[in-house]
C-alpha positions as CSV (number, residue, x, y, z in Angstrom):
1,X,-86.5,41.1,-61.5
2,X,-83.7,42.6,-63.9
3,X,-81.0,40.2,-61.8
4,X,-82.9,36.8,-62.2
5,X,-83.8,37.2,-65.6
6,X,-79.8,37.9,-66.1
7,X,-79.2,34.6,-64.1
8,X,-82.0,32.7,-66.1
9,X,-80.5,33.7,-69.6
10,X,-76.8,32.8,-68.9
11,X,-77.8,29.7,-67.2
12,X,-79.6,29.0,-70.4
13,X,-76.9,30.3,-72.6
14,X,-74.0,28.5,-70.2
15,X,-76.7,24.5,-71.2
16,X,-75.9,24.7,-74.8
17,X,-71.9,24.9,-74.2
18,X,-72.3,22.3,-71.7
19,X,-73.9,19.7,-74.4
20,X,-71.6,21.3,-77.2
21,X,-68.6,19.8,-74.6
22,X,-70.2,16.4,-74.1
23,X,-71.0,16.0,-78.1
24,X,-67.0,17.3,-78.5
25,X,-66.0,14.8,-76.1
26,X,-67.7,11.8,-77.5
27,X,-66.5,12.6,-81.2
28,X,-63.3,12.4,-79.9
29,X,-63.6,9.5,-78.2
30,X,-65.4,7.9,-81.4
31,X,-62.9,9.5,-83.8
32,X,-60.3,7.8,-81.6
33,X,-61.3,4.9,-81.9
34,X,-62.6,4.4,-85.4
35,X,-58.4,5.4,-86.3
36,X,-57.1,2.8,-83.5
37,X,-59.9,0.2,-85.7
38,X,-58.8,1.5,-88.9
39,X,-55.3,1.1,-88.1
40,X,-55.6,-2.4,-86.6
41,X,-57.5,-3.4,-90.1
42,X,-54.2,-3.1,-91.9
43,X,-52.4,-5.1,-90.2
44,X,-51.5,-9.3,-90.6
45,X,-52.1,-10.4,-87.5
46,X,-50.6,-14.3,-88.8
47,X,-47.5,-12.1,-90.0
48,X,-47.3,-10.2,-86.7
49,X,-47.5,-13.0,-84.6
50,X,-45.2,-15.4,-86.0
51,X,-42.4,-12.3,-85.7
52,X,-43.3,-11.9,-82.3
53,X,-43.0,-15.7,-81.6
54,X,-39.2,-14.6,-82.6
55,X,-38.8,-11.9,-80.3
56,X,-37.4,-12.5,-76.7
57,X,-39.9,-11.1,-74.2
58,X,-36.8,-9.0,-72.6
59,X,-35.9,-7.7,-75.8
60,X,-39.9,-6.6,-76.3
61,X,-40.1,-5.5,-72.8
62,X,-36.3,-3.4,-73.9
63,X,-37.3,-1.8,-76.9
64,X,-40.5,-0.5,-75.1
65,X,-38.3,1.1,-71.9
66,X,-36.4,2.7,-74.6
67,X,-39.3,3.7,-76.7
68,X,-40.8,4.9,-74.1
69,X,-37.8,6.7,-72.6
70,X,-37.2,8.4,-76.0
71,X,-40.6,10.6,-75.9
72,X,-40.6,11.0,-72.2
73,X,-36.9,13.2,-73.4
74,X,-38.7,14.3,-76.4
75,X,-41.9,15.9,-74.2
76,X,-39.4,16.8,-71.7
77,X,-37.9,18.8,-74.7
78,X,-40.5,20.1,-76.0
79,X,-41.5,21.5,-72.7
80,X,-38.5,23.4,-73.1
81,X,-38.8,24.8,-75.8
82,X,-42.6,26.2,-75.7
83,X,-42.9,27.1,-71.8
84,X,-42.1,30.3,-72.2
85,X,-44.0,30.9,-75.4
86,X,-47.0,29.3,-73.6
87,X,-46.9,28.8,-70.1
88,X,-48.5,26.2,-69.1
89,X,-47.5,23.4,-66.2
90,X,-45.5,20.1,-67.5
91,X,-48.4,17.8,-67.8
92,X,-50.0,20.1,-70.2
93,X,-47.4,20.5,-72.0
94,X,-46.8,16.6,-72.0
95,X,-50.1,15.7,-72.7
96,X,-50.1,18.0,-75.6
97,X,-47.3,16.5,-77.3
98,X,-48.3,12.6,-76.4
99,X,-51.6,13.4,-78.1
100,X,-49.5,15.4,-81.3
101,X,-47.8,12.2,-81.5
102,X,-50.3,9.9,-82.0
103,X,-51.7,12.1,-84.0
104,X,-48.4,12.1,-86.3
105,X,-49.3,8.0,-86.7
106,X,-52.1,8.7,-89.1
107,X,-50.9,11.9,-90.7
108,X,-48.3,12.5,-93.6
109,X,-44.9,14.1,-92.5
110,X,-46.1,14.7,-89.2
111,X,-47.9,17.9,-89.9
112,X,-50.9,16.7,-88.3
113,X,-49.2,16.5,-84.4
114,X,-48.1,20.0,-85.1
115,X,-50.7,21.1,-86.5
116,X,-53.0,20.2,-83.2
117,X,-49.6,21.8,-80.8
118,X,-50.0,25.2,-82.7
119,X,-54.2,25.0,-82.2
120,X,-54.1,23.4,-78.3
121,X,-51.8,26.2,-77.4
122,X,-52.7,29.1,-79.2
123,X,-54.7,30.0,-76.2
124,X,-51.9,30.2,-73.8
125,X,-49.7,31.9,-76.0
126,X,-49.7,36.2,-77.4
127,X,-49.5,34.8,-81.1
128,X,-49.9,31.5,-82.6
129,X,-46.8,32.3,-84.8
130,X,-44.9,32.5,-81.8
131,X,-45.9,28.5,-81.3
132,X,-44.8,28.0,-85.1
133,X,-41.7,29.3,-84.8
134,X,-41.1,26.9,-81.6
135,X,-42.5,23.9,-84.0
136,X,-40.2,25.2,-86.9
137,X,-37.3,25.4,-83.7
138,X,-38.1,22.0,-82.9
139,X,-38.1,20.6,-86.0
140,X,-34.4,22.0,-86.9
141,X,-33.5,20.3,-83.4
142,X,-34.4,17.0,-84.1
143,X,-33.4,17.1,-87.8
144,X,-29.6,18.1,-86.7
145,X,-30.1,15.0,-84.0
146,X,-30.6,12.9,-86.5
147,X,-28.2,14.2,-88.7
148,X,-25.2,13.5,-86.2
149,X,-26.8,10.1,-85.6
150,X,-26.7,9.3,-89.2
151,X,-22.9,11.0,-89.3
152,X,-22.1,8.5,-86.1
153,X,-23.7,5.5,-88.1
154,X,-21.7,5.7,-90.9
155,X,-18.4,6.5,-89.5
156,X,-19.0,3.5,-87.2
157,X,-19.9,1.7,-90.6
158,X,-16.7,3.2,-92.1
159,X,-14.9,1.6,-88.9
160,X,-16.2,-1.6,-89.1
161,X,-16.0,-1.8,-93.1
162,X,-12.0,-1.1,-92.8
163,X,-11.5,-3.4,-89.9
164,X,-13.2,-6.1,-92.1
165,X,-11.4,-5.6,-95.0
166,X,-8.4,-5.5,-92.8
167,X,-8.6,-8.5,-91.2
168,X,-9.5,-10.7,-94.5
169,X,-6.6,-9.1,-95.9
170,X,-4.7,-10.5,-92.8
171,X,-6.5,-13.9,-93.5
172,X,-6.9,-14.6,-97.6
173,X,-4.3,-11.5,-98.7
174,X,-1.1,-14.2,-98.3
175,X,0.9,-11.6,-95.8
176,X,-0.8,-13.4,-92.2
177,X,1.7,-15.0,-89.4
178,X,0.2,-18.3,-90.9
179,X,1.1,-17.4,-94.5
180,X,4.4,-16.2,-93.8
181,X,5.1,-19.3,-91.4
182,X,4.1,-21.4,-94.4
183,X,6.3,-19.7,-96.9
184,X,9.6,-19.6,-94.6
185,X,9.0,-23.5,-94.4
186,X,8.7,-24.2,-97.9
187,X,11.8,-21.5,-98.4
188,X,13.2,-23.6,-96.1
189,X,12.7,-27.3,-97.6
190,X,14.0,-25.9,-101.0
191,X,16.7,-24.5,-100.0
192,X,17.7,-27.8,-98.1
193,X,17.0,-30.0,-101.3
C-alpha cells in the first residue's frame, strides 16, 4: 500500500515538471523566433539586396568560412578556458557559447551571452563566481587580441602611409631618375649655348 501510494505521488509530482519542460521549450522556441522577426523588421531589404548584387558569390561564400572559422576558435577557446571550472564534454561547452552568441546580437555590450554562460553552467560548476571569473578571463583575452590587432593595423597603416609619401616624393618632390635626367639635360643645353 505505503509503496504505491509513493509511486502514485511522484509520478504525479514528476507530470507537472514534464509540462513545465514542454511550456519552457516552446517559449523558447517562440522567444526565438519573435527576435529572429524582430530583427529581420529592421532591416532594408531593397538596400541589402542591391549590396549583395555587388558582392562576388566567392567572396560571400569567403567571409562566411572565415566567419565561421573565427567562432569555431573562439568556442574551441572558450572550451579551454571553462572545462575545468565546469566539466562538461565539448559540445556542451560549444553549444553554450553558439547560443551566448546569438544571444550577444540583441543585447548591449554583450552582457546578455554571458550572462546565459554564467546561468547554463552554474550547475556544473562548485560556484558560479568561479564561471565569472572565466568570463572576466575571457574577456581580458579577447580585449588584448584585439588590442595587438589594432597595434598591427596601424603599424601596417604607418608602413603604407610612409611608403606613399615616399614614393610621391620620388614622383612630384623634383629629386626622381626622371627629374634629375631632365635637369642634367637642360644643364646641359645651357651650358652648350
Amino acid at each position: 500500500g505505503e509503496t504505491t501510494n509513493r509511486d502514485r505521488n511522484m509520478a504525479l509530482s514528476s507530470e507537472p515538471r514534464g509540462a513545465m519542460r514542454s511550456v519552457y521549450r516552446i517559449a523558447r522556441v517562440f522567444v526565438g523566433t519573435a527576435l529572429i522577426v524582430a530583427a529581420l523588421s529592421f532591416l532594408d531589404w531593397d538596400d541589402l539586396e542591391a549590396n549583395i548584387a555587388k558582392i562576388s558569390p566567392w567572396t560571400f561564400c569567403g567571409a562566411i568560412a572565415i566567419i565561421v572559422l573565427h567562432f569555431c576558435v573562439m568556442a574551441v577557446r572558450w572550451h579551454m578556458l571553462i572545462r575545468r571550472v565546469a566539466p562538461a564534454p565539448v559540445l556542451e561547452h560549444v553549444q553554450v557559447y553558439f547560443t551566448a552568441t546569438f544571444l550577444n546580437t540583441f543585447t548591449p555590450a554583450n552582457l546578455g551571452g554571458d550572462v546565459y554562460r554564467a546561468v547554463a553552467l552554474r550547475s556544473r560548476a562548485r560556484q558560479t563566481l568561479d564561471v565569472v571569473v572565466i568570463l572576466i578571463r575571457e574577456r581580458l583575452i579577447g580585449l588584448l587580441g584585439n588590442f595587438s590587432y589594432y597595434l598591427l593595423a596601424l603599424a601596417a597603416m604607418v608602413f603604407i602611409a610612409r611608403a606613399a609619401i615616399a614614393g610621391e616624393r620620388a614622383v612630384f618632390g623634383g629629386r626622381s631618375a626622371g627629374a634629375d635626367a631632365a635637369h642634367a639635360s637642360r644643364v646641359r643645353r645651357d651650358c652648350d649655348s
